[in-house]
LOVODREN-158238 format. One record per residue: residue in one letter; x, y, z of N, C-alpha, C, O in turn; residue number from 0. Coordinates in steps of 0.02 Angstrom, whole numbers, plus 50000, padded with zeros to 5 digits. Each point is the difference from the previous one (the first is absolute). Example, Ala and Ser with C-alpha at 12.3 -4.5 7.8 and 13.67 -1.06 7.14 Angstrom:
BEGIN
 resn   n.x   n.y   n.z  ca.x  ca.y  ca.z   c.x   c.y   c.z   o.x   o.y   o.z resi
    A 50660 49716 50390 49955 50059 50000 50045 50060 50000 50052 49999 50033    0
    S 49930 50054 49931 50042 50059 50003 49961 50055 50037 50025 50055 50008    1
REM end
This chain:
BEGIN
 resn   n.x   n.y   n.z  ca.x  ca.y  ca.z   c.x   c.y   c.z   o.x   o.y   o.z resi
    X 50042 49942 50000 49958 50058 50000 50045 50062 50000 50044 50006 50043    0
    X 49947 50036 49913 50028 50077 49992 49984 50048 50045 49943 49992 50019    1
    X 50081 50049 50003 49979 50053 50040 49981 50045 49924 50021 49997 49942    2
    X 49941 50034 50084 49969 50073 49956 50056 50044 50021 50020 49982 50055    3
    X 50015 50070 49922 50045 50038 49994 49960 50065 50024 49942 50009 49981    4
    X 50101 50049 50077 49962 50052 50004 49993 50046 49967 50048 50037 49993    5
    X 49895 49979 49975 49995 50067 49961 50075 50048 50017 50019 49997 50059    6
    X 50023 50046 49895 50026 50033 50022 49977 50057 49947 49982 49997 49941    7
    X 50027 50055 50106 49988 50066 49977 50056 50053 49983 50045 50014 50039    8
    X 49944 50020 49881 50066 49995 50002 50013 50092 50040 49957 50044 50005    9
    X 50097 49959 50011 50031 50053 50019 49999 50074 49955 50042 50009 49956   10
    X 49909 50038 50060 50001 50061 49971 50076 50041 50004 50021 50014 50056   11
    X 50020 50003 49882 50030 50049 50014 49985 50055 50044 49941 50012 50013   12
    X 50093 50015 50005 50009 50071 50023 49989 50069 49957 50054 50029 49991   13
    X 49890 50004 49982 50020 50042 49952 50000 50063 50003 50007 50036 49950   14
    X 49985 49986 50116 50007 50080 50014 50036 49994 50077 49998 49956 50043   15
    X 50031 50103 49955 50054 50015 50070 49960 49992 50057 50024 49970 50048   16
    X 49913 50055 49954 49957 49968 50053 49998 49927 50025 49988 49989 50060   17
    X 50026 49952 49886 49998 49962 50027 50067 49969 50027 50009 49941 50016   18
    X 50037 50113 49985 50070 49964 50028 49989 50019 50087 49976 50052 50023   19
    X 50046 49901 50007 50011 49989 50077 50091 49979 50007 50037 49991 49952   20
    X 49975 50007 50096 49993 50044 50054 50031 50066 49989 50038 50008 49952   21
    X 49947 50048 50096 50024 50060 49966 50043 50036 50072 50000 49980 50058   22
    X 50022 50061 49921 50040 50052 50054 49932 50049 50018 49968 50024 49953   23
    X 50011 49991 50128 49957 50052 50004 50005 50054 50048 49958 50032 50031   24
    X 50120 49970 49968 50055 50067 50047 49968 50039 49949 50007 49998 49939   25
    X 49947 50047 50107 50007 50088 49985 50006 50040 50060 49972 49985 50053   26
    X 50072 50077 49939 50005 50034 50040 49990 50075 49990 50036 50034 49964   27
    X 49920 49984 50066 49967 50089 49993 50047 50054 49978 50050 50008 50035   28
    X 49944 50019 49929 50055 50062 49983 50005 50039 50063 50042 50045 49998   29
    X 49933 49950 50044 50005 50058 50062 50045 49959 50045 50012 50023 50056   30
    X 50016 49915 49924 50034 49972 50069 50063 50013 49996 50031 49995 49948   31
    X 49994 50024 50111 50075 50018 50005 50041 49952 49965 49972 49952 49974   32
    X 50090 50055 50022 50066 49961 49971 50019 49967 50041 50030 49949 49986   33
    X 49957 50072 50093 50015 49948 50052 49960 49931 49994 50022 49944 49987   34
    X 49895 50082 50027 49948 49965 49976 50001 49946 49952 49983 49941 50001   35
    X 50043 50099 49956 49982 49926 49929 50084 49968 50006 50007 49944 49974   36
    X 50043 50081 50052 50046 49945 49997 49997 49958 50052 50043 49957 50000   37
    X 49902 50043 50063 49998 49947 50055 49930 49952 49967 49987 49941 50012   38
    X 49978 50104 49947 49949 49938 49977 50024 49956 49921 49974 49947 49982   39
    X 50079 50088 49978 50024 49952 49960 50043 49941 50039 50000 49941 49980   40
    X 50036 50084 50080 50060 49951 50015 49948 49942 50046 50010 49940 50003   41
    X 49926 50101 50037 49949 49924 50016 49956 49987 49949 49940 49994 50011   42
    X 50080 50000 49940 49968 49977 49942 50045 49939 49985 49978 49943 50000   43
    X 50082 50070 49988 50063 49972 49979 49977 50024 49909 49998 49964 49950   44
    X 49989 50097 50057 49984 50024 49911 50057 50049 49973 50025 50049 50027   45
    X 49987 49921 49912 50045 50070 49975 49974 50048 49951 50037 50036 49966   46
    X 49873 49962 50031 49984 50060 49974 49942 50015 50030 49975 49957 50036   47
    X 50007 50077 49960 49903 50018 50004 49969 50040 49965 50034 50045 49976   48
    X 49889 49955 50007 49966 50027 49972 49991 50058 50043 49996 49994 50062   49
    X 50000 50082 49897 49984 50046 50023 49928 50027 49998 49967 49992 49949   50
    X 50012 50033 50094 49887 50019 49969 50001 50045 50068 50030 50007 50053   51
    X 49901 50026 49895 49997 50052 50046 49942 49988 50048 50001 49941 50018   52
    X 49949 50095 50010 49962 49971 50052 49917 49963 49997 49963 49980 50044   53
    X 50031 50023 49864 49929 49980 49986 50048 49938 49978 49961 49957 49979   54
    X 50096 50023 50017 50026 49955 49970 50051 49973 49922 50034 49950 49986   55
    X 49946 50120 49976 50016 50003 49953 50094 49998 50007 50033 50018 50049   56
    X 49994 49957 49888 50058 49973 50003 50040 50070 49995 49965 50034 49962   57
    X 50086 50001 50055 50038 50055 49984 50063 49981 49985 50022 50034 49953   58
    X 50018 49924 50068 50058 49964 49977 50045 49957 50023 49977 49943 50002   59
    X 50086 50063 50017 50016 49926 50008 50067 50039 50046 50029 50052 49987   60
    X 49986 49889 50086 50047 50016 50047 50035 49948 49997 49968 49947 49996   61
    X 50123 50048 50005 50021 49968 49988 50046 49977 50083 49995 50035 50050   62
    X 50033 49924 49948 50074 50006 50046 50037 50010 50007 50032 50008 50052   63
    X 49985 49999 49875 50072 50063 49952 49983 50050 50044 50037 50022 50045   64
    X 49876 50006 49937 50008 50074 50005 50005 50036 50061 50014 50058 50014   65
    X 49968 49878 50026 50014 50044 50073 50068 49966 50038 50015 49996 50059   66
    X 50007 49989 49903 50086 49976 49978 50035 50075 49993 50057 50009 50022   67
    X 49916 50030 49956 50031 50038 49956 49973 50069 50034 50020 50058 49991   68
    X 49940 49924 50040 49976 50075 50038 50032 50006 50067 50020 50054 50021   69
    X 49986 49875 50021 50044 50004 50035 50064 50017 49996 50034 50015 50049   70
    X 49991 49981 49882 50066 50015 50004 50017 50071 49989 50052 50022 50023   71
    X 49905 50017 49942 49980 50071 49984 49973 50030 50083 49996 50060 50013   72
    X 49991 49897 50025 50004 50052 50071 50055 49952 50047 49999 50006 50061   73
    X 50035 49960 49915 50066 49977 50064 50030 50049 50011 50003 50053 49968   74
    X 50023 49929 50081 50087 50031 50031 50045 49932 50001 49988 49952 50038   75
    X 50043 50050 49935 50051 49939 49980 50047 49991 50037 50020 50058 50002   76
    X 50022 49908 50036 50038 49982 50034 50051 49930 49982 50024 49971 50049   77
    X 49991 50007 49891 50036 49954 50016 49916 49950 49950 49954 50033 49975   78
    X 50048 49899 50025 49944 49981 49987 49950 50017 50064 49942 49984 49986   79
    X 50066 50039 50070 49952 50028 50043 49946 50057 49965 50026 50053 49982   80
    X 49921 49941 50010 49976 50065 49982 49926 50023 50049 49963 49961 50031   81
    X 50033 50089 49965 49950 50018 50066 49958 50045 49961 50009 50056 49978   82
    X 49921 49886 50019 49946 50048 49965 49982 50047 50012 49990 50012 50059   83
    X 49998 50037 49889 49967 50057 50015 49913 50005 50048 49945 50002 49973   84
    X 50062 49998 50071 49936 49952 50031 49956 50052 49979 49945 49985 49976   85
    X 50072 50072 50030 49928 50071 49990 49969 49979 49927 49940 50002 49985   86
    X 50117 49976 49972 49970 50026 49923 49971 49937 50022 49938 50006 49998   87
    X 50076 49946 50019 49962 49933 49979 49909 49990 50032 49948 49971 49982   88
    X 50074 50071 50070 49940 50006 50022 49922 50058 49982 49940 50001 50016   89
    X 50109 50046 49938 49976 50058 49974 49969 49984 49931 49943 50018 49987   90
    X 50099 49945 49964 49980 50018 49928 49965 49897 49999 50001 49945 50029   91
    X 49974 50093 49917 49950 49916 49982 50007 49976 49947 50038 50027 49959   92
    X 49922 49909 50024 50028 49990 49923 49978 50045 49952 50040 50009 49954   93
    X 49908 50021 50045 50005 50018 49937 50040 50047 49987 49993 50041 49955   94
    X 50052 49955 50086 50053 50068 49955 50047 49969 49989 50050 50034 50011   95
    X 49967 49892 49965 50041 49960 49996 49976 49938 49967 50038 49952 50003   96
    X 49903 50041 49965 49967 49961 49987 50031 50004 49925 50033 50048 49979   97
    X 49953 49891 49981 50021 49991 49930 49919 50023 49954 49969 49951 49979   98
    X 50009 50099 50009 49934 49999 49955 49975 49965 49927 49945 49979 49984   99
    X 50112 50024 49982 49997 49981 49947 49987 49932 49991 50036 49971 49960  100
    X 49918 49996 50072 49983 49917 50006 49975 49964 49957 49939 50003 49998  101
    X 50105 49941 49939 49929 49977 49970 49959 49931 50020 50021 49955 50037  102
    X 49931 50046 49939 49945 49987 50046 49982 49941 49956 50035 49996 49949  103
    X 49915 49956 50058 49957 49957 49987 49906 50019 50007 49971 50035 50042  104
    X 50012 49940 49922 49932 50002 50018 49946 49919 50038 50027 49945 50004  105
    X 49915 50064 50015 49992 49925 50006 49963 49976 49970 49962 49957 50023  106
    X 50036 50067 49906 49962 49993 49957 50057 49984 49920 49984 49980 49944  107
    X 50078 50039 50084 50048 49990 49931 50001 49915 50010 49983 49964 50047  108
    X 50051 50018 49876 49996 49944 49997 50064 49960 50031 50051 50033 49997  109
    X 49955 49914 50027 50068 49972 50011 50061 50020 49973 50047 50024 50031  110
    X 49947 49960 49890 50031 50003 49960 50032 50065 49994 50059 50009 49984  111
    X 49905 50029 50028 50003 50096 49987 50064 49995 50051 50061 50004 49988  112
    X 49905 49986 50069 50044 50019 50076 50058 49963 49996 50048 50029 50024  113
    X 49965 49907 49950 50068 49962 49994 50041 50054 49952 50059 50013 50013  114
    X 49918 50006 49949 50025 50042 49909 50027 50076 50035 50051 50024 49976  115
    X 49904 50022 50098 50023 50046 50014 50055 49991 50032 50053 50023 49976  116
    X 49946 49934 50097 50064 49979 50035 50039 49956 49972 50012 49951 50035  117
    X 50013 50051 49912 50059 49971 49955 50029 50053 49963 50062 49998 49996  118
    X 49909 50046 49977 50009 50055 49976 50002 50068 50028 50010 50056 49976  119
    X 49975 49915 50092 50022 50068 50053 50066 49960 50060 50037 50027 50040  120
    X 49957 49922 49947 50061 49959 50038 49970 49990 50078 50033 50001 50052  121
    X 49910 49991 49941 49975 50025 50085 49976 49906 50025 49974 49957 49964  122
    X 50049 50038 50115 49979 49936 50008 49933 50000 50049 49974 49949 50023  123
    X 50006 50109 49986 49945 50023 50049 49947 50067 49940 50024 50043 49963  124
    X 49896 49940 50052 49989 50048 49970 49931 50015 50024 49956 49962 49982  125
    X 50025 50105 50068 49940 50021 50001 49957 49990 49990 49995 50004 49938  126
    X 49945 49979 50090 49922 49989 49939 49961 50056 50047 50003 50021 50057  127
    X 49959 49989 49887 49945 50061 50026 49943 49988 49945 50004 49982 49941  128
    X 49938 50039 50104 49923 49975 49977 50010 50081 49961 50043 50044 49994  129
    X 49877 49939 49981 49997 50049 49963 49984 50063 50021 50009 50047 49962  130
    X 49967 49961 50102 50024 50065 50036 50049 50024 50019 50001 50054 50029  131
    X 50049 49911 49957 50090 50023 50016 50018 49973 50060 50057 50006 50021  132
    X 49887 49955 50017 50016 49973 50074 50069 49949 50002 49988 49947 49972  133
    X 50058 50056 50046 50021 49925 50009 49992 49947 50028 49979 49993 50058  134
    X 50040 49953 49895 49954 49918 50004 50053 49956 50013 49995 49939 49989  135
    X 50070 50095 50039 50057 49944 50002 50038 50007 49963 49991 50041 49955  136
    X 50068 49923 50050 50056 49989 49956 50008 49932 49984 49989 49962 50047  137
    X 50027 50010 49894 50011 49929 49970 50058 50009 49971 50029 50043 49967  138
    X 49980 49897 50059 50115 49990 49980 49974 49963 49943 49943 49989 49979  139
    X 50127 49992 49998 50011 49955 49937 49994 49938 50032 49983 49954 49963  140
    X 50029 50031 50106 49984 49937 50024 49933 49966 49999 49986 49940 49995  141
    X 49979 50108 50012 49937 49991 50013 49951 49976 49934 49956 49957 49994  142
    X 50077 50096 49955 49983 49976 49918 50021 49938 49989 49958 49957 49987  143
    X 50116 50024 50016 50015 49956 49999 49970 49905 50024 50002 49945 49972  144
    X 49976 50081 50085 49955 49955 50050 49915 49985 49970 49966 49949 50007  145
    X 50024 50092 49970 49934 50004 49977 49995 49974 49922 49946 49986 49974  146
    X 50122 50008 49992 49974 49975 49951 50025 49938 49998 49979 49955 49963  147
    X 50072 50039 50079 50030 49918 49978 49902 49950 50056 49978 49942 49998  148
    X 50006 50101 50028 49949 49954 50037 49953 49977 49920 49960 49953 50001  149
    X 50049 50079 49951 49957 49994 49953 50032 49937 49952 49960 49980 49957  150
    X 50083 49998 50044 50062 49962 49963 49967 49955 50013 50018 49943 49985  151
REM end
């Protein structure tokens, strides 16, 4: 006697950025200090974050470079000792240090689109925002990656 075989169903591609999981969903307010967002990237263990402003909408992108680099623009240097500028850090916020020029994804572009931009922008992380400009996360190339070999 044969067993009957189980129906299998086959596996839908993935065909818009919406349907990629899992995503990055670090954002941090343009009003938060430099102190601020470098103690919530480092308990993140993140080396970027999404920037938005307070209805949510995306404004741009904070890096670890950049507050790499702001710290070093307010040290006092000593040797590799250096002693942050604690005022500025506590004074200025990201957005005056923020990267604006972000390109973005939609969650409505197609897979294909979004693989074709971050290859051609060299980017391994890339923004998504609905169609109100909100941001919807960030999707790595890992994540693309993951989502389509599930389709293989």
């Amino acid at each position: 006697m044969t067993q009957a075989q189980p129906e299998t169903l086959p596996v839908t591609a993935p065909q818009f950025v919406r349907d990629i999981n899992p995503r990055d969903w670090l954002a941090i307010d343009a009003d938060t200090t430099l102190r601020a967002a470098m103690e919530q990237l480092t308990n993140e263990n993140a080396q970027r974050s999404a920037v938005i402003d307070t209805s949510g909408r995306l404004l741009g992108i904070i890096t670890d470079a950049m507050l790499l680099e702001a710290l070093e623009k307010g040290s006092k240097g000593i040797g590799p000792f250096r002693h942050m500028n604690a005022e500025r850090m506590d004074s200025s916020t990201v957005s005056e240090i923020m990267r604006r020029d972000v390109v973005t994804a939609t969650d409505d572009m197609s897979i294909d689109d979004a693989i074709r931009l971050m290859t051609e922008k060299g980017l391994k992380r890339i923004p998504v925002i609905d169609a109100g400009g909100k941001f919807a996360g960030m999707i790595r190339r890992d994540s693309i990656l993951i989502a389509l070999s599930r389709q293989m």
